[in-house]
C-alpha positions as MATLAB code, in Angstrom:
seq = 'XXXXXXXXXXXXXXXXXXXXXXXXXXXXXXXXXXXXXXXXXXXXXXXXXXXXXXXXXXXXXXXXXXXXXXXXXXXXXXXXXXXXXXXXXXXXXXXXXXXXXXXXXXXXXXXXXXXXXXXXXXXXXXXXXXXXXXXXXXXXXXXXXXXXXXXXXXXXXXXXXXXXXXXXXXXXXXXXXXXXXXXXXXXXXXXXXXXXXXXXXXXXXXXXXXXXXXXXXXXXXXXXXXXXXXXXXXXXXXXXXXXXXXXXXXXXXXXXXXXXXXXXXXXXXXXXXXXXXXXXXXXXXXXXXXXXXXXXXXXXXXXXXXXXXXXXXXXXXXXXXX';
ca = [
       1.678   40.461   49.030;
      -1.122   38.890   47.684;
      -1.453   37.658   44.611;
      -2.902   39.893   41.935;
      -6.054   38.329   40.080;
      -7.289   38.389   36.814;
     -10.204   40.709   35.723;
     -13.133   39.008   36.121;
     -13.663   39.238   31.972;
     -10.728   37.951   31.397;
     -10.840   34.832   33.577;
     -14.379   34.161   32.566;
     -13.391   34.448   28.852;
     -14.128   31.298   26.803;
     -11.255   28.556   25.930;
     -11.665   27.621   22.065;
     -10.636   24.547   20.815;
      -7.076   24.724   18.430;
      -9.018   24.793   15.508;
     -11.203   27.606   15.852;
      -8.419   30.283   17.607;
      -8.294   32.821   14.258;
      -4.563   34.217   13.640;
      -4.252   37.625   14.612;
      -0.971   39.938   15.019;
       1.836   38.851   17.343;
       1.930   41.134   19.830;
      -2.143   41.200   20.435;
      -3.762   38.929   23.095;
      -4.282   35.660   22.065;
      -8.015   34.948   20.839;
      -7.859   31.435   22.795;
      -8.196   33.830   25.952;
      -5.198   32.220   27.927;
      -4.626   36.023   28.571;
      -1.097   35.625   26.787;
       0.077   37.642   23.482;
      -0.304   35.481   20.375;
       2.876   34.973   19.155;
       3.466   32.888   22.910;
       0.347   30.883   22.535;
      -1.522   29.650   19.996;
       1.185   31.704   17.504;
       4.232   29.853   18.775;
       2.605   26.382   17.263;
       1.514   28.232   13.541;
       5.224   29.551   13.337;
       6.375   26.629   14.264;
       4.426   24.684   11.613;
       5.748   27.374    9.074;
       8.986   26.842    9.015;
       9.497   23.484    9.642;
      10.956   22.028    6.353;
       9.427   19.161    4.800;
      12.722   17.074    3.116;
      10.811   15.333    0.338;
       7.594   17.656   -0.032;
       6.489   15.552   -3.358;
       6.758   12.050   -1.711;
       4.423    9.844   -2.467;
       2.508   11.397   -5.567;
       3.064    9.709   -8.899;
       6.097   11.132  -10.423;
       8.011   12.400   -7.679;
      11.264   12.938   -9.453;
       9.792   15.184  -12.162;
       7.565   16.781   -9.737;
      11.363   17.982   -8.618;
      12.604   18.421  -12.071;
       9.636   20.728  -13.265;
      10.605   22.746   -9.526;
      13.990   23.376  -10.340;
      15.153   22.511  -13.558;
      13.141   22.789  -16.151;
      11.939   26.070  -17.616;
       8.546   25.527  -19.353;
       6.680   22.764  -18.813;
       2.755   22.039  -17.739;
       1.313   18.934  -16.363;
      -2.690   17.389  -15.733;
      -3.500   17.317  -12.439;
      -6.138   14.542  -11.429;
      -8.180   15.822   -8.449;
     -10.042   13.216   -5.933;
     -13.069   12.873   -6.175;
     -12.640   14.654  -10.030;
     -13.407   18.579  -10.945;
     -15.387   20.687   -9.471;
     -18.226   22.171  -11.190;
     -17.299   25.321  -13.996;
     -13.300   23.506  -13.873;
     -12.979   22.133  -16.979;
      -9.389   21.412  -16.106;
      -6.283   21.496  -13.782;
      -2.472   21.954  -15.173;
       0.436   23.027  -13.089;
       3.171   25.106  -15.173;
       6.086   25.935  -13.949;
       6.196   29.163  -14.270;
       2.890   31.505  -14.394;
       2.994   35.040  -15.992;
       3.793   37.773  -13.225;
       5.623   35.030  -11.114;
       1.354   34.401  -10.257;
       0.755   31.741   -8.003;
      -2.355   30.835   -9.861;
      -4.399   31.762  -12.398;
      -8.442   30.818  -13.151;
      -8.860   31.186  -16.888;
     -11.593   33.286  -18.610;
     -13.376   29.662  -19.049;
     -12.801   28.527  -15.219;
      -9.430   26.428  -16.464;
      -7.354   26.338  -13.591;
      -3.495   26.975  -13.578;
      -1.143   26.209  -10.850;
       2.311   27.986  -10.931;
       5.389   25.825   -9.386;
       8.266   27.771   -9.079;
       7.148   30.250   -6.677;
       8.650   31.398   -3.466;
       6.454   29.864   -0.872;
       5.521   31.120    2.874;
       6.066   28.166    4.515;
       8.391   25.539    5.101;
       6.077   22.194    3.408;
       5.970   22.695   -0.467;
       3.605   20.324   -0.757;
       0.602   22.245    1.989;
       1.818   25.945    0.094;
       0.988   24.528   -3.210;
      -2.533   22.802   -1.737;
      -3.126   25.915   -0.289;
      -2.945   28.250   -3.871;
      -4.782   25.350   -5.042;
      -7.817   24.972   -3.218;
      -8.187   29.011   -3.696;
      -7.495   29.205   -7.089;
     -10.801   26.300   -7.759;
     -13.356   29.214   -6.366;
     -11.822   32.198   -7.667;
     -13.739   33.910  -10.016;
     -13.067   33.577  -13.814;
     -10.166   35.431  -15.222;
      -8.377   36.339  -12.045;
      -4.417   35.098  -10.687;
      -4.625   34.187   -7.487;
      -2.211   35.893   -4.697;
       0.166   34.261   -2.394;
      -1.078   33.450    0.858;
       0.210   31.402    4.080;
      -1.896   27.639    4.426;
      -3.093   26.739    8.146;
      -0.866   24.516    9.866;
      -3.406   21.689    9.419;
      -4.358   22.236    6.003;
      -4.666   19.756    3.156;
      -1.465   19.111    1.252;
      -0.933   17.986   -2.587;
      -0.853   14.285   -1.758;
      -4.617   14.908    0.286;
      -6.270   16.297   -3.116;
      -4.410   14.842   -6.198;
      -5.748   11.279   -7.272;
      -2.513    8.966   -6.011;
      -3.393    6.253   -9.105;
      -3.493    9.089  -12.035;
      -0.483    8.903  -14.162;
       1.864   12.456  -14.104;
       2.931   13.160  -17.616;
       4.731   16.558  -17.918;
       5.338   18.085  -21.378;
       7.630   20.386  -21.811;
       7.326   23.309  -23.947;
       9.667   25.515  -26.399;
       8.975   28.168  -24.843;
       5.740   30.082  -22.718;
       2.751   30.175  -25.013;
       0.468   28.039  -22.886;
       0.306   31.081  -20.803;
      -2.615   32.382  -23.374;
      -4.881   30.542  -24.805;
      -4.251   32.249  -27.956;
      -0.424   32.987  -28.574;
      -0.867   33.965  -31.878;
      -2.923   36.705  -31.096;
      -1.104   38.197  -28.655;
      -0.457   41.949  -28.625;
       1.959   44.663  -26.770;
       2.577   44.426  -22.887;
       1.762   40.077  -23.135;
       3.202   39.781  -26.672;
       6.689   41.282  -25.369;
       6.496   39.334  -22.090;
       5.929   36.412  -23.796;
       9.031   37.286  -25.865;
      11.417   38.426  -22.818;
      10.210   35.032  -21.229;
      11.064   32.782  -24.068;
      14.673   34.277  -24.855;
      15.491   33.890  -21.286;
      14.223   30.043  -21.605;
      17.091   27.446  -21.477;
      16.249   24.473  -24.056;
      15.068   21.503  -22.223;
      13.965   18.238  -23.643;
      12.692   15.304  -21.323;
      14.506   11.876  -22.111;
      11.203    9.612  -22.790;
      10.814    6.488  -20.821;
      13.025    7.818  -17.728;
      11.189    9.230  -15.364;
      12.766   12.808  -13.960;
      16.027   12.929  -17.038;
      16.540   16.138  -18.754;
      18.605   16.985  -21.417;
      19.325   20.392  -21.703;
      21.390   22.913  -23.756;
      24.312   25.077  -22.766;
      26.318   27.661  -24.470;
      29.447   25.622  -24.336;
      28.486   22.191  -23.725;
      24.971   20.232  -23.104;
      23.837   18.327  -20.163;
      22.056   15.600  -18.432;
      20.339   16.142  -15.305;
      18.926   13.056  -13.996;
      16.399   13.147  -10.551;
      16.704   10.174   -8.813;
      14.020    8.595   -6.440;
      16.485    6.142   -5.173;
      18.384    6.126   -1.204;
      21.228    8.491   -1.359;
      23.584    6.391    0.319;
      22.600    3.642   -2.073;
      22.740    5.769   -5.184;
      26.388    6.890   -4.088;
      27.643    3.463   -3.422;
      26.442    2.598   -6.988;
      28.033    5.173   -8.713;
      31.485    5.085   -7.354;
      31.065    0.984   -8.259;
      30.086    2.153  -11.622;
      32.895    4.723  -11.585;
      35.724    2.707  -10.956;
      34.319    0.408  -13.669;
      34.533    3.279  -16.296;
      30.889    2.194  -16.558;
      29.476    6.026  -15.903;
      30.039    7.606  -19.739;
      27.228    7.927  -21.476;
      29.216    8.460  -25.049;
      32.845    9.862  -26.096;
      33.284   13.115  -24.475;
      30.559   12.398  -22.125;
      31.258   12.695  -17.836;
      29.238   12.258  -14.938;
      30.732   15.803  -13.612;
      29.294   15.258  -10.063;
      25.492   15.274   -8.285;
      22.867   17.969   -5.871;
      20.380   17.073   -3.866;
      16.686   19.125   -4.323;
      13.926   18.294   -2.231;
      15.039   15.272   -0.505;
      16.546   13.675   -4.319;
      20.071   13.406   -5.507;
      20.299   14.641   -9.283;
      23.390   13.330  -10.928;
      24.853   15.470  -13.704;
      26.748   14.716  -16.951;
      28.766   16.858  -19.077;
      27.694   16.355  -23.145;
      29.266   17.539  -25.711;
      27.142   20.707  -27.751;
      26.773   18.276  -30.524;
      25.020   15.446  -28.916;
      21.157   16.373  -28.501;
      18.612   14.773  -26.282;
      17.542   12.438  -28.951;
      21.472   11.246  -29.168;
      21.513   10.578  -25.125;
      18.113    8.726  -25.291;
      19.272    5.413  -25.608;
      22.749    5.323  -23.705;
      21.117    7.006  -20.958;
      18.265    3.835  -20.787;
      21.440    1.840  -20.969;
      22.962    3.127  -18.114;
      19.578    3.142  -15.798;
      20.361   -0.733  -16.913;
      23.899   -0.226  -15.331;
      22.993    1.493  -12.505;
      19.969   -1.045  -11.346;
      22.568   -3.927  -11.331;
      24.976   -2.054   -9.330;
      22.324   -0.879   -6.789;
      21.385   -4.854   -6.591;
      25.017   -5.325   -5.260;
      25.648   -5.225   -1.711;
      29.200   -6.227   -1.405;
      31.551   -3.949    0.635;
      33.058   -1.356   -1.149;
      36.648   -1.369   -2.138;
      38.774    1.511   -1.045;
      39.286    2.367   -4.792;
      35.282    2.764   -4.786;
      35.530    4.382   -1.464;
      37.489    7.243   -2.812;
      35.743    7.867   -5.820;
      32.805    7.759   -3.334;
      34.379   10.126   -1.448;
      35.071   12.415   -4.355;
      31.115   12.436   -5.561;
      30.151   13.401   -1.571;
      32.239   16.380   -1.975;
      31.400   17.638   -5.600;
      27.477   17.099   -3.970;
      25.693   20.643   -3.806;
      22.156   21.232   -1.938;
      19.980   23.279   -3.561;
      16.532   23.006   -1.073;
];
């Protein structure tokens, strides 16, 4: 039987170039005009590209470990952002927050501010291009509106393509979620209670000056330090089971490193305080450590079984949480 050929339209129908195919449902033929459905063309490489996950989506910006703390630790905190090339015209200013009122993923201020919300579920599988993405919409919104979630191209720009790589990333983090109006104390019904709600839900959080991505942070029974690392995992493990047998982990009496996670790419080690001892208290023990710990990651002797077990014990206590 011979072979059945293509309408004359469709063969004739123009190839576009990667760039220029628009998305378009699924199941409808594919705008490239290969004659296929979508999703098994041009589709099949934007899916893709969504949910491929990007280990270490903050790599490379200036304060990578608190770009992970302010993710998933920390309640309420903002930070500058430094753009290339600076502001555009009518921004005054950049901050990311962690959280934005509504769960927003951005919000342009009445005065063309811009706010950048980072604990948000995101569509796609690289942090970093999702938070671009709100980004680069939320700088020509108009005045005085959030900005909605939405899914970045494949290609698009990511955080490390529009943030100035030399400008310094100071977070400061906050008692609770006033910086979410520029005028707190004025704040009335529906945004006075939220405000409220949000800040009795808020778990105190205190950043331990001079170390970048340590957080001290208060519990009902006991207190904590949570301590992102930007150092090689297997590295930081062999460290701290060298450290460990040397009874050289406390940070105080009735102090214990209780175990670790890993969040984007990072392992966060975790001690146990006692309720008394405040972040100002763990300050300087905690820079005496870091001391500790550099010497011990400067070692590269073979590790003895003793330290092999209590490396083997701080793999197993090891959660992932992204």
């Amino acid at each position: 039987m011979a072979k059945k050929r293509r309408p004359q339209s469709q063969a004739a129908a123009p190839q576009m170039k990667d760039g220029e195919v628009p998305v378009v449902g699924a199941r409808e033929p594919c705008p490239c005009g290969s004659g296929r459905r979508y999703k098994a063309c041009h589709g099949r490489a934007a899916a893709q590209a969504a949910t491929t996950l990007v280990q270490r989506p903050f790599e490379g910006l200036p304060g990578e470990c608190d770009w992970v703390a302010l993710r998933e630790l920390v309640p309420a905190a903002t930070a500058e952002l430094t753009l290339k090339g600076g502001l555009p015209e009518g921004v005054p200013s950049v901050t990311l927050a962690t959280v934005l009122p509504m769960a927003w993923p951005a919000l342009r201020r009445d005065n063309g501010a811009v706010m950048l919300g980072l604990q948000n579920d995101t569509a796609s599988g690289d942090l970093s291009r999702d938070l671009a993405d709100t980004l680069q919409r939320a700088l020509i919104a108009e005045p005085g509106t959030p900005v909605a979630a939405g899914r970045p191209a494949p290609d698009g720009p990511r955080l490390q393509d529009l943030l100035d790589p030399e400008a310094a990333f100071e977070p400061t983090v906050h008692t609770g979620f006033e910086f979410w109006v520029e005028n707190p104390e004025n704040a009335t019904g529906e945004v006075a209670a939220s405000l409220e709600r949000a800040n009795a839900a808020a778990i105190p959080t205190a950043r331990i000056p001079g170390l970048e991505g340590a957080y001290w942070c208060e519990a009902p029974d006991k207190n904590h330090l949570r301590w992102v690392t930007g150092h090689p995992e297997e590295q930081l493990l062999d460290a701290l089971a060298r450290l460990h047998v040397a009874g050289a982990t406390s940070l105080g009496e009735n102090t214990r490193l209780v175990g670790s996670f890993r969040a984007h790419g990072l392992v966060v080690p975790v001690w146990d305080l006692p309720s008394s001892m405040s972040a100002d208290d763990v300050a300087e023990p905690a820079a005496a450590f870091a001391e500790r710990l550099a010497k011990a990651l400067a070692t590269d002797a073979p590790l003895s079984p003793e330290e092999r077990r209590a490396r083997g014990g701080l793999t197993n206590r090891q959660v992932t949480l992204s």
